[in-house]
C-alpha positions as CSV (number, residue, x, y, z in Angstrom):
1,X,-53.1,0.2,13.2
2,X,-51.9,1.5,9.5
3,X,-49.4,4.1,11.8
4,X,-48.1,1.2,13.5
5,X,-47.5,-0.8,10.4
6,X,-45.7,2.2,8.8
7,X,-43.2,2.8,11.7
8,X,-42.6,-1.3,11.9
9,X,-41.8,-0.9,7.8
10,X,-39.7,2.1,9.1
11,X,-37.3,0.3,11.5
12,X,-37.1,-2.7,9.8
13,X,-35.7,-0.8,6.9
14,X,-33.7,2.0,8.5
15,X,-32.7,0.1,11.9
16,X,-29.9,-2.0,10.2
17,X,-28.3,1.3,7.9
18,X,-27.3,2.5,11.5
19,X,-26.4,-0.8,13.2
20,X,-24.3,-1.8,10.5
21,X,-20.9,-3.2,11.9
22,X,-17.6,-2.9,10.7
23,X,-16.2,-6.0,8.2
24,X,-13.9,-8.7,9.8
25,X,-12.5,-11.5,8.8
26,X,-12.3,-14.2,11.2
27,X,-9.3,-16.0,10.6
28,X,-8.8,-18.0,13.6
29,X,-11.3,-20.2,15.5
30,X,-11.5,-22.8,17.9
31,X,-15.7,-23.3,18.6
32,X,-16.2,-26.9,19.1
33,X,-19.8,-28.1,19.8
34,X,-18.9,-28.3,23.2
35,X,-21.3,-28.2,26.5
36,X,-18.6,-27.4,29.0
37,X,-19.0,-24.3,30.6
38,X,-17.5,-22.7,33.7
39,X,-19.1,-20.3,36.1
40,X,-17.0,-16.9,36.3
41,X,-18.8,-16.2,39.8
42,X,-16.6,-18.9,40.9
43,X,-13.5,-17.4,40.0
44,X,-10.8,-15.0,40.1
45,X,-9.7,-14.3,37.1
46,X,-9.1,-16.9,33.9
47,X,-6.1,-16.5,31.4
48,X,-6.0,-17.8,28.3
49,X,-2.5,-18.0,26.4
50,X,-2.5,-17.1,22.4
51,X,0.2,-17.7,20.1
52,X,-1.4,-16.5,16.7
53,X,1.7,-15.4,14.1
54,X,2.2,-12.4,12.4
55,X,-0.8,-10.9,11.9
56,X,-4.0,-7.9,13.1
57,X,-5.9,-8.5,16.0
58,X,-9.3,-6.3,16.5
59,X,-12.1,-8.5,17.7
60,X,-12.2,-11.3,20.5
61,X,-15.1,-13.8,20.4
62,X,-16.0,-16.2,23.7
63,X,-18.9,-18.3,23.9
64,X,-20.8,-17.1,27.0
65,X,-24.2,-18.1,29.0
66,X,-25.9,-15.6,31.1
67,X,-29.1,-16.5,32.2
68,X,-29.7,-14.1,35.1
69,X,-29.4,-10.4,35.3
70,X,-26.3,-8.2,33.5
71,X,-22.6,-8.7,34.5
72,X,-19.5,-6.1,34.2
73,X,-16.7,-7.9,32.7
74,X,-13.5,-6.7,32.5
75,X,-11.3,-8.0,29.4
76,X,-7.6,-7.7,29.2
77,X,-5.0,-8.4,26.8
78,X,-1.4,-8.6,27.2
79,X,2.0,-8.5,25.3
80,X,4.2,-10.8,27.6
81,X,3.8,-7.9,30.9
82,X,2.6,-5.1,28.6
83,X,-1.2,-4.2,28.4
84,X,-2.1,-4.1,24.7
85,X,-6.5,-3.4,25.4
86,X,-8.6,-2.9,28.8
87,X,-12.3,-2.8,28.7
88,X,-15.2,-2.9,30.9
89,X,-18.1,-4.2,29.6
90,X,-21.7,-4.5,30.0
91,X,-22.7,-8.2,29.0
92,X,-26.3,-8.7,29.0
93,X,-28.9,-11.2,29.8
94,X,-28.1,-14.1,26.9
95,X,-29.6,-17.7,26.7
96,X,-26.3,-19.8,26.1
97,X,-28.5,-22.6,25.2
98,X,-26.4,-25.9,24.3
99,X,-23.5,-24.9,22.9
100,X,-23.5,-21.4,23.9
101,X,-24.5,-17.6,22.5
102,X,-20.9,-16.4,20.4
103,X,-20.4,-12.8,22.1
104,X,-18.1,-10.3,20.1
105,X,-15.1,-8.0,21.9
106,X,-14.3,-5.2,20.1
107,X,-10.7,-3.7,20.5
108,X,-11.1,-0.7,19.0
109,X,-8.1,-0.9,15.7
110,X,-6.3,-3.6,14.2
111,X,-3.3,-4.3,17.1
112,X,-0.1,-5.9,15.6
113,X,0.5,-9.5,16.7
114,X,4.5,-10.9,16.1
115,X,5.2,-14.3,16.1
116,X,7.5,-15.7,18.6
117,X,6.1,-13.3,21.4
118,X,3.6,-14.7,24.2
119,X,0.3,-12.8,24.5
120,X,-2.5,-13.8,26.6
121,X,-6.4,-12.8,28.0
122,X,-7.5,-12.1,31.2
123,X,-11.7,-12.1,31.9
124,X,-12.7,-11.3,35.3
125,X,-16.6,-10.9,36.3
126,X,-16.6,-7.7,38.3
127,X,-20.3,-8.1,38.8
128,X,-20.3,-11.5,40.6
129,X,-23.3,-12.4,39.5
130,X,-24.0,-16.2,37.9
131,X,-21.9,-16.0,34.3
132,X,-20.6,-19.1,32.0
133,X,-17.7,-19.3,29.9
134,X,-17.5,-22.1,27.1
135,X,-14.1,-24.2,27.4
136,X,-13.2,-27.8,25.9
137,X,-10.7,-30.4,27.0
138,X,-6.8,-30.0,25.6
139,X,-6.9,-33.9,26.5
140,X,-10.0,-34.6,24.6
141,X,-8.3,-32.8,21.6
142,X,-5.4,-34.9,21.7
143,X,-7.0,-37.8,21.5
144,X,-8.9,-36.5,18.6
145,X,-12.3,-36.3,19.7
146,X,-11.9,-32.0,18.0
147,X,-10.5,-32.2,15.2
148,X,-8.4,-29.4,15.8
149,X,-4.8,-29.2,14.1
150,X,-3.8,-26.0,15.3
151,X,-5.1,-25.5,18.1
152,X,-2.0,-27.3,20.5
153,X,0.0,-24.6,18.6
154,X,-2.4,-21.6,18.6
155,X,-4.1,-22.0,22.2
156,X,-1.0,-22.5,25.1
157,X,-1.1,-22.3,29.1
158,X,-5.1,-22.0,30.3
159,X,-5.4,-20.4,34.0
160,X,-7.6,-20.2,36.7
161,X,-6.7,-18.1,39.7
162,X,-2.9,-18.3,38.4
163,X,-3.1,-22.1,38.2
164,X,-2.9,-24.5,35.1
165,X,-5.3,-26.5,33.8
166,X,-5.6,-28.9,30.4
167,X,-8.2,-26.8,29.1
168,X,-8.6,-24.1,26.4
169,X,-11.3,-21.2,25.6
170,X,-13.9,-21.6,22.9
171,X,-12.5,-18.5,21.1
172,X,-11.9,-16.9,17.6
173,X,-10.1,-14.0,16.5
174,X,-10.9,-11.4,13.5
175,X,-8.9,-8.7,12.2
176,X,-10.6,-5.7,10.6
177,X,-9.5,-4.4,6.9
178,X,-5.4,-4.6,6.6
179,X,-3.1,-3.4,4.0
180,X,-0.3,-5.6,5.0
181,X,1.1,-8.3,2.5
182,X,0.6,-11.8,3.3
183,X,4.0,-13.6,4.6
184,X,5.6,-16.4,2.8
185,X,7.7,-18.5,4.9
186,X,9.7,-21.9,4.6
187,X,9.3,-22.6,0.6
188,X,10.6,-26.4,-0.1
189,X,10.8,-28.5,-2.9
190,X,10.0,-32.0,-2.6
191,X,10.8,-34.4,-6.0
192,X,9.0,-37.3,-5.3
193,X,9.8,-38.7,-9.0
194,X,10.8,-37.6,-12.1
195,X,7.1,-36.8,-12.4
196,X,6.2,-35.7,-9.7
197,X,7.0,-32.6,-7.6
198,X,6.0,-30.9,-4.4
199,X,5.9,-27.0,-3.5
200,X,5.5,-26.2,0.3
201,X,5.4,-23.3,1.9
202,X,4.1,-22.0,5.3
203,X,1.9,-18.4,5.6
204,X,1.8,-16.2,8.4
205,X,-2.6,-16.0,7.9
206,X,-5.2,-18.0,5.9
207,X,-4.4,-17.6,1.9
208,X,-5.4,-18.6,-1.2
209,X,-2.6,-19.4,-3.8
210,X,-1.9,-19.8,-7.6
211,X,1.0,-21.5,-9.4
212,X,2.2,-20.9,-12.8
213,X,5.2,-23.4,-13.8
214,X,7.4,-23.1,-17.3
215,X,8.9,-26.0,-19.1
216,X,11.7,-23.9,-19.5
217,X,12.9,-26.3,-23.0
218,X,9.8,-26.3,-24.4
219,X,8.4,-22.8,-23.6
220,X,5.2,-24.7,-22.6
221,X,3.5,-23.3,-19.4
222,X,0.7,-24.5,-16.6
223,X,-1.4,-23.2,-14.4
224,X,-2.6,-24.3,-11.4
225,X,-5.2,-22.0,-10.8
226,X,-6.7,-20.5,-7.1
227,X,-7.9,-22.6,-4.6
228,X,-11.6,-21.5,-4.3
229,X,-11.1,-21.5,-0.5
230,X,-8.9,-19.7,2.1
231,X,-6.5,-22.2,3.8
232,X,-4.6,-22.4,6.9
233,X,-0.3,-23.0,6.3
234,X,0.6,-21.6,9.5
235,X,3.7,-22.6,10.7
236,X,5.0,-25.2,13.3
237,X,1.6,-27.2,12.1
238,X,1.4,-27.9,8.4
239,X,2.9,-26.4,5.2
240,X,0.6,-25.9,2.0
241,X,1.3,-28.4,-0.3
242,X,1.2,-28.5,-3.9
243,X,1.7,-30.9,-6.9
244,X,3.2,-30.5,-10.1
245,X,2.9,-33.2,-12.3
246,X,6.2,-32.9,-14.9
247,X,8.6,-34.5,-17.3
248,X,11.7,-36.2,-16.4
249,X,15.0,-34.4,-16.4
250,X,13.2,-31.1,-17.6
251,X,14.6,-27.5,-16.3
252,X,12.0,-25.8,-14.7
253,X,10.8,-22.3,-13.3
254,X,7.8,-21.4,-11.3
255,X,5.7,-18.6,-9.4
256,X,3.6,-19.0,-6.3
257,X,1.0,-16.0,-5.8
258,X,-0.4,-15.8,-2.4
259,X,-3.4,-13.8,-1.7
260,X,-4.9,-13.1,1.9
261,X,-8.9,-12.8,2.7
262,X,-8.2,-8.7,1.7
263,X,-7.1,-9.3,-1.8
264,X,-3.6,-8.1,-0.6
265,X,-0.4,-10.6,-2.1
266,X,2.9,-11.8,-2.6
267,X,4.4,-13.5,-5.4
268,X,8.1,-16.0,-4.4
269,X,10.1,-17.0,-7.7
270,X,11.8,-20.6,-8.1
271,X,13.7,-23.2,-10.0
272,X,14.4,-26.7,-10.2
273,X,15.1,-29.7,-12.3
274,X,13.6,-33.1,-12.2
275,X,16.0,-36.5,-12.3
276,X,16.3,-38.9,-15.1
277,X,13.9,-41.6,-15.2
278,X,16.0,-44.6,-14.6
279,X,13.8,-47.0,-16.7
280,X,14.7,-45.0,-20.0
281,X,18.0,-45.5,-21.8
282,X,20.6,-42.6,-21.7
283,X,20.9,-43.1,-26.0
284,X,17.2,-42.3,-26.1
285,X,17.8,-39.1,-24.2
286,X,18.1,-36.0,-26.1
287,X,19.3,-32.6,-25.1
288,X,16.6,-31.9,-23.0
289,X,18.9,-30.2,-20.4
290,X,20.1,-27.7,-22.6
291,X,18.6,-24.2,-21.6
292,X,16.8,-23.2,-24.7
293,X,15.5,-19.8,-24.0
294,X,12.2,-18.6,-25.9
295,X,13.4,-14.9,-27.6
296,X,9.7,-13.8,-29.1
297,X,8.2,-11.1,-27.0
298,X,4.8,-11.6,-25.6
299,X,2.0,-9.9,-27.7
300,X,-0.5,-7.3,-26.3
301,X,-3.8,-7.6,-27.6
302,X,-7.3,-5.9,-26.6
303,X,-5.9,-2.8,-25.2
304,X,-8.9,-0.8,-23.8
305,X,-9.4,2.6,-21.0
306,X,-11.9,1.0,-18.9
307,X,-12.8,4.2,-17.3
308,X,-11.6,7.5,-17.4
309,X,-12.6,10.5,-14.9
310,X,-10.9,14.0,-14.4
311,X,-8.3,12.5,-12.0
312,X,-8.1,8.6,-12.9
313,X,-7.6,6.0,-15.7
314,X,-8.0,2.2,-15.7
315,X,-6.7,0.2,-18.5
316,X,-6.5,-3.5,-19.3
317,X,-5.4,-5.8,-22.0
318,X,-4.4,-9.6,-22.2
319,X,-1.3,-11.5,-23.6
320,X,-0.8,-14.4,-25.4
321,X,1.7,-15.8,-22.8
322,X,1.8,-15.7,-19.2
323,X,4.0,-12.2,-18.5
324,X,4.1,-9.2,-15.7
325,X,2.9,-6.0,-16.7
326,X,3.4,-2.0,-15.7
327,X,2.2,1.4,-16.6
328,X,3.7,4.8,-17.1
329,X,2.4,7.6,-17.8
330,X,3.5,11.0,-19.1
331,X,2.6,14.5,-19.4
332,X,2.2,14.8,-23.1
333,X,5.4,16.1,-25.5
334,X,7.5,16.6,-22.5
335,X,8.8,13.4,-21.6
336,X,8.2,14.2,-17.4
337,X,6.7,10.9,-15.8
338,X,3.6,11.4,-13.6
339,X,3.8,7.8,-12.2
340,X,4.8,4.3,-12.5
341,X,2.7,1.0,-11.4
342,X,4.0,-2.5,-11.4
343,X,2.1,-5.7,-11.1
344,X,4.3,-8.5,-9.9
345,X,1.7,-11.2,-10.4
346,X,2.2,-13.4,-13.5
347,X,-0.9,-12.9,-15.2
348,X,-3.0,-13.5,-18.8
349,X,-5.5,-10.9,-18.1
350,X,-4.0,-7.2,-16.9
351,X,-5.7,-4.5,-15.8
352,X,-4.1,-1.6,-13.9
353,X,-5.7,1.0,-12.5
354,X,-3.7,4.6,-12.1
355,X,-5.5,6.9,-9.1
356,X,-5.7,10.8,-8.2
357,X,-2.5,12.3,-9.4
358,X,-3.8,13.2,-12.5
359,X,-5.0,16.6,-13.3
360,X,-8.2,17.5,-15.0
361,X,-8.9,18.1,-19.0
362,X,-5.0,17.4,-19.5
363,X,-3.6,15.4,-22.0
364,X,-1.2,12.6,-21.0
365,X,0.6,10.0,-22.8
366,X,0.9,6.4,-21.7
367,X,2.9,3.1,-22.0
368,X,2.1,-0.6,-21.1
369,X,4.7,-2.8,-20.4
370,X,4.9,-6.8,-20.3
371,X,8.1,-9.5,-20.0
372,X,7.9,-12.8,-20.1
373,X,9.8,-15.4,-17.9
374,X,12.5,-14.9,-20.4
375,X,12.9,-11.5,-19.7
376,X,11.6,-10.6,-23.3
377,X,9.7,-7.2,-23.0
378,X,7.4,-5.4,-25.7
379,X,5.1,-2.6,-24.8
380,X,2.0,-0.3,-26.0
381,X,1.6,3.8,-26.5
382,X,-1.7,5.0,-25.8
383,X,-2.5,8.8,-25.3
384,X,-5.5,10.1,-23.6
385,X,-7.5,13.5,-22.0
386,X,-8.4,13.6,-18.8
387,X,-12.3,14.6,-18.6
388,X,-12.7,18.4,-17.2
389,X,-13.1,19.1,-13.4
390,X,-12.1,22.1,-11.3
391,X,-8.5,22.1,-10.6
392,X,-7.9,23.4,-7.1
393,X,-10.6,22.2,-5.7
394,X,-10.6,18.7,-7.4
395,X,-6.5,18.7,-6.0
396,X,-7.2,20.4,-2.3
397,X,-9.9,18.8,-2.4
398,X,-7.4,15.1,-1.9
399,X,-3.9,16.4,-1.2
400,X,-5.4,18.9,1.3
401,X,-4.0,16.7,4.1
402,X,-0.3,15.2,3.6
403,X,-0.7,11.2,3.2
404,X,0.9,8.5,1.4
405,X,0.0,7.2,-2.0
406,X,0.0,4.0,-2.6
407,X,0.7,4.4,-6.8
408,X,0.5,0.3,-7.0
409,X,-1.5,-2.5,-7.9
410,X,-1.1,-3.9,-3.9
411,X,0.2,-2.1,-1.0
412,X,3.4,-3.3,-0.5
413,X,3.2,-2.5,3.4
414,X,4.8,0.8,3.9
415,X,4.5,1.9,7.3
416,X,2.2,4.5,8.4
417,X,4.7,5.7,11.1
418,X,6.6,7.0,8.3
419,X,7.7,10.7,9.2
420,X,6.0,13.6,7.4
421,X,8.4,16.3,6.5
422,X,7.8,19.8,7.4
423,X,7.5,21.7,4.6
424,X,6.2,25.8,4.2
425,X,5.7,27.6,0.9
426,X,4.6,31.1,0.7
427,X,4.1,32.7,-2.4
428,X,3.9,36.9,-3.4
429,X,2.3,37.6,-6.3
430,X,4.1,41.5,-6.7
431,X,7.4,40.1,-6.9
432,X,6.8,36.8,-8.3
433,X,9.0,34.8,-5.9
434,X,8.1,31.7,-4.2
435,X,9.7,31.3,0.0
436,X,10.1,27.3,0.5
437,X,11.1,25.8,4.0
438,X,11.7,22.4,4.4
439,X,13.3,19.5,6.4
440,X,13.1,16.9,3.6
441,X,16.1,16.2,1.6
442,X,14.6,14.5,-0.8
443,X,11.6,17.5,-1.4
444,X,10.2,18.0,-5.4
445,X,8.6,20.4,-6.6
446,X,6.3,20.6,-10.2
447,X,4.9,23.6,-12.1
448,X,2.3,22.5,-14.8
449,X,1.2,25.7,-17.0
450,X,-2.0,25.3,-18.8
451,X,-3.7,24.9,-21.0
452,X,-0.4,24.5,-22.9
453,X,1.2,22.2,-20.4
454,X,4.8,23.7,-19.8
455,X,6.5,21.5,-16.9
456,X,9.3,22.3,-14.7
457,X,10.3,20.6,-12.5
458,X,13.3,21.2,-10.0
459,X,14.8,19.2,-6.5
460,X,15.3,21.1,-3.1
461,X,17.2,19.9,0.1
462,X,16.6,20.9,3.2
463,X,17.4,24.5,3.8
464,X,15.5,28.0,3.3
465,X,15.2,28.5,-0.2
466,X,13.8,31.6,-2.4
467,X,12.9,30.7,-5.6
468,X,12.4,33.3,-8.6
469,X,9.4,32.7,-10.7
470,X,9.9,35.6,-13.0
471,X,11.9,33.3,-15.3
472,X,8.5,31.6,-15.9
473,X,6.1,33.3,-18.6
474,X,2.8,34.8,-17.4
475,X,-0.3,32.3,-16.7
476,X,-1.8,30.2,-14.2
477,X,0.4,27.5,-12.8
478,X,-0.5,24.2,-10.6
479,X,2.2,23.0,-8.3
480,X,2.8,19.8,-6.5
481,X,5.3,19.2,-3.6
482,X,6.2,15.8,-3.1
483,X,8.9,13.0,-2.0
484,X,9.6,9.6,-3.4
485,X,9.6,7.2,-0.7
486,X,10.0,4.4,-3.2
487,X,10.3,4.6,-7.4
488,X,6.1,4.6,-6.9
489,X,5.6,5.6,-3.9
490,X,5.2,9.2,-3.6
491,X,4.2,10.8,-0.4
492,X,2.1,14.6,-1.6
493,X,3.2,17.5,0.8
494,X,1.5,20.8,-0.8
495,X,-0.3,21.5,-3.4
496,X,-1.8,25.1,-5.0
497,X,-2.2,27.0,-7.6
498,X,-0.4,30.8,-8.2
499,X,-0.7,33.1,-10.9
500,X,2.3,34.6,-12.5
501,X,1.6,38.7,-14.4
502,X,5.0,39.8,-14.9
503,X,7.0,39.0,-17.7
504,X,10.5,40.4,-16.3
505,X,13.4,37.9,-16.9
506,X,16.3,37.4,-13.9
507,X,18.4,35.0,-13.4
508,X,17.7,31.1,-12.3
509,X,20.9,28.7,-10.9
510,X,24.1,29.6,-13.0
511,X,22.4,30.3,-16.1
512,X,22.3,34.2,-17.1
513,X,20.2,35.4,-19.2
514,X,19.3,38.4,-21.1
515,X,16.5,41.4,-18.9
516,X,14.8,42.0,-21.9
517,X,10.8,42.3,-21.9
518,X,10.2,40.6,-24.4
519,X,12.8,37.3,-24.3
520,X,11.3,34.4,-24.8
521,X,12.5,32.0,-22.0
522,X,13.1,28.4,-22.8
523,X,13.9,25.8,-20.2
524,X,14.5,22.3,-20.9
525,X,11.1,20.6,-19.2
526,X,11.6,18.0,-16.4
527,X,14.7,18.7,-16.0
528,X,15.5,19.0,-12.3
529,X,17.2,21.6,-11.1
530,X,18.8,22.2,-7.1
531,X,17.9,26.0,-6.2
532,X,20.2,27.5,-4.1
533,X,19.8,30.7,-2.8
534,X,20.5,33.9,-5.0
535,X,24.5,34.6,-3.5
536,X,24.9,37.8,-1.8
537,X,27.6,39.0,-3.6
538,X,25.7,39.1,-6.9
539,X,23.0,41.8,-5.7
540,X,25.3,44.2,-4.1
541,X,27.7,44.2,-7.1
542,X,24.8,45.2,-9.1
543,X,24.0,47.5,-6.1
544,X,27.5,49.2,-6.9
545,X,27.1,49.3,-10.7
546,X,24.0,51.9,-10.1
547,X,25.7,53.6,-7.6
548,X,28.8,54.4,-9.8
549,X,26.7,55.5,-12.8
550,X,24.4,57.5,-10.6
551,X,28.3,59.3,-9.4
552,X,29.4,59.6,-12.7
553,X,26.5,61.7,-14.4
554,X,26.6,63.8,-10.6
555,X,30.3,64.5,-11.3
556,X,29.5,65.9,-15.1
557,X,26.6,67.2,-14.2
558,X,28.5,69.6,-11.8
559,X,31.6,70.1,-14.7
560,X,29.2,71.2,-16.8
561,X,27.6,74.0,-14.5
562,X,31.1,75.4,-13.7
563,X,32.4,75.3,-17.3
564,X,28.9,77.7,-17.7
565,X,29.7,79.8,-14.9
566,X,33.0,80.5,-16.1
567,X,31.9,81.7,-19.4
568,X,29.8,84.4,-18.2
């Protein structure tokens, strides 16, 4: 009895670690309490037309009933006559009940959905067997017995055997974890009276916004904060709507943030300027219309590191007015940037968090950056020491595959079709010189010396390039070969670490300078610098300089023995 307790205590606590689903967000659904069901032994084949609007599509949910044994299904969706997703699958025996048992189809990946194309489903029951599918009345809708605003929009043509019926599928659809940028469309301004104002604006998905308005005259600002729920704008059915309450003939600016389910968002700028209250004499009117731009910089004020770790740093501080913020950050004395990240969202409170291009126990130098509506800037200089780690394997460890970095606060949607340059570095230690092939055009490459923290830093376009390290002075040296898809975006390509024992100087690009031992070689850090390859020309003239020398003490060498034979 005891050994049966114990493994019930086991499942129950172990049995949902393993059946632990992925996270989706359902952001469309149309699941009235309805009864009506329809028997798929009956039938064909059923289509169901969607028109959802810019968005992911990875799960499918139908209300089913199957009371007898299990039924193959086969589910099908379709871009106009292409096949986006086929699947057979198992459906088990399910009590529907009343209003029926909500039965989730997985696609497998998030699938892009554009507006303004037609998609639909096909379900066919391959089994035969006795199967239901929940469906309500489009004319039932219409009259308004479902409350259902967006369903004539979202939910077109229904089918059965290839003809039409007023009906639609109880359905909902669910996107799994996106990256992508929620879509601001159609942004109006309504002025309903010199007090009164209106923002609209449609979304491509369910949002949650925030508005931040200026009296421009009076440097006086509001915030209308987020809506504690998500809410549908789609478009073609209703527009968010929005109310300012404001002064008459007052010059104003505003920001609407828009954030999706993901935390992902977009920020649209705008202006206008309410009328003149027609019940108030013109003599009483001052110059209220007159831009009178505010020229004091905000102020930065609780600056703190969060949290600090061998390869990231978080910071955050507030202002004392509304502003955006950024980050840079340096490798220390040199003046070389390591990365930039901008927050477009207007914003009291700033945090920003800068991730895994940092390199352990290094120091760095940083600077916050804020600007008000008024475009007046001010900023803040903060050093700091990464904590210690292992180098190379900390930096294989993450750049051991090529991938893009997002170095942002929100991933701006870069595409992850983007083409991965070929690139091939191959390094010999006796001769100090570095082989580098690549396709890129826009390829950079950085040495980082410690524990001193020399940087160089030089460009390379496409091509088959040798590059002489001797130039550098002997030590251990991290490089990092990258491109900039954006000003911070950078996409990592290699990564290593090379040691460098010889101290012989040769020459680097156009600049000559002096084989001595012992030179001490100074280049100016982060400056970039295009190798080419060492010209042909140059090594056989030096070649030819030997050569001659070598002839000229042979030619006296052989004077000399006949000037000796002669005198004996």
């Amino acid at each position: 009895m005891k050994l049966k307790k114990f493994f019930l205590i086991f499942f129950i606590l172990i049995l949902p670690i393993f059946c632990k689903a992925e996270k989706v967000f359902e952001y469309f659904s149309h699941s009235p309490r309805t009864t009506n069901k329809l028997d798929l032994n009956l039938v064909e084949e059923i289509k169901q037309e969607i028109k959802i609007f810019d968005d992911n599509l990875s799960k499918i949910y139908l209300w089913i009933d199957n009371p007898g044994t299990a039924n193959e299904v086969n589910i099908q969706l379709f871009e106009e006559d292409h096949l986006l997703f086929s699947k057979t699958i198992n459906i088990p025996q399910v009590k529907g009940g009343y209003f029926g048992y909500k039965f989730g189809i997985d696609l497998g990946k998030n699938l892009k959905i554009e507006s303004g194309k037609n998609y639909h489903l096909s379900i066919k029951n391959l089994t035969k067997d006795e199967m239901y599918i929940y469906y309500t009345s489009k004319i039932e809708i219409l009259q308004g017995e479902e409350k259902e605003g967006i369903l004539p929009i979202s939910l077109g043509k229904f089918l059965i055997n290839g003809k039409e019926y007023a009906y639609s599928l109880k359905i909902a659809l669910a996107e799994s974890l996106e990256q992508d940028v929620p879509k601001l469309f159609n942004p109006q301004i309504e002025i309903e009276s010199p007090y009164k104002v209106y923002l609209l604006f449609n979304s491509n998905e369910p949002i949650k916004y925030k508005v931040i308005y200026w009296d421009v005259n009076r440097n006086e600002t509001y915030l209308i904060p987020s809506n504690p729920y998500l809410e549908n704008c789609f478009i073609e059915t209703k527009k968010c709507k929005i109310s300012i309450y404001t002064n008459h003939n007052t010059y104003y600016k505003f920001q609407i943030s828009i954030i999706d389910y993901w935390g992902n968002f977009k920020t649209y700028e705008g202006e206008f300027v309410t009328p003149l209250d027609p019940t108030i004499s013109t003599s009483t009117i001052s110059t209220s219309t007159i831009k009178i731009n505010d020229t004091l910089p905000p102020q930065i004020s609780n600056f703190q590191i969060k949290e600090i770790t061998s390869n990231n740093i978080i910071v955050s501080f507030e202002t004392n007015e509304f502003a955006l913020s950024s980050l840079k950050i340096f490798y220390k004395d040199t003046g070389v940037i390591v990365m930039e990240i901008r927050n477009s969202m207007f914003n009291l409170y700033h945090e920003i968090s800068a991730l895994n291009l940092l390199f352990p126990n290094l120091e760095y130098e940083g600077v916050v950056y804020v600007e008000d509506i008024f475009k007046n800037k001010n900023e803040y200089k903060f050093s700091f020491k990464t904590k210690e780690g292992k180098t190379s394997q900390s930096l294989d460890k993450f750049l051991s595959q090529p991938k893009i970095l997002e170095i942002n606060v929100i991933n701006e949607g870069i595409e992850s079709s983007l083409k991965t340059p070929d690139i091939e570095i191959n390094y010999d230690q006796n001769l100090n010189k570095m082989n580098i092939k690549t396709d890129s055009n826009n390829l950079k490459i950085n040495f980082i010396k410690r524990p001193e923290v020399s940087i160089f830093s030089y460009s390379i376009k496409e091509g088959s390039y040798d590059l002489d390290l001797n130039i550098f002075s002997p030590g251990v040296y991290n490089y990092l070969a990258y491109q900039e898809l954006r000003p911070n975006i950078k996409q990592i390509l290699k990564s290593g670490e090379i040691e460098i024992k010889s101290k012989e100087i040769k020459e680097i690009s156009s600049e000559k300078i002096e084989t001595k031992n012992n030179t001490e070689i100074k280049i100016k850090e982060g400056s970039p610098k295009i190798i080419q390859p060492l010209p042909a020309s140059e090594s056989v003239s030096s070649h030819k300089k030997i050569i001659s020398i070598i002839g000229i003490i042979v030619i006296l060498s052989l004077l000399l023995i006949l000037f000796l034979i002669k005198r004996k």
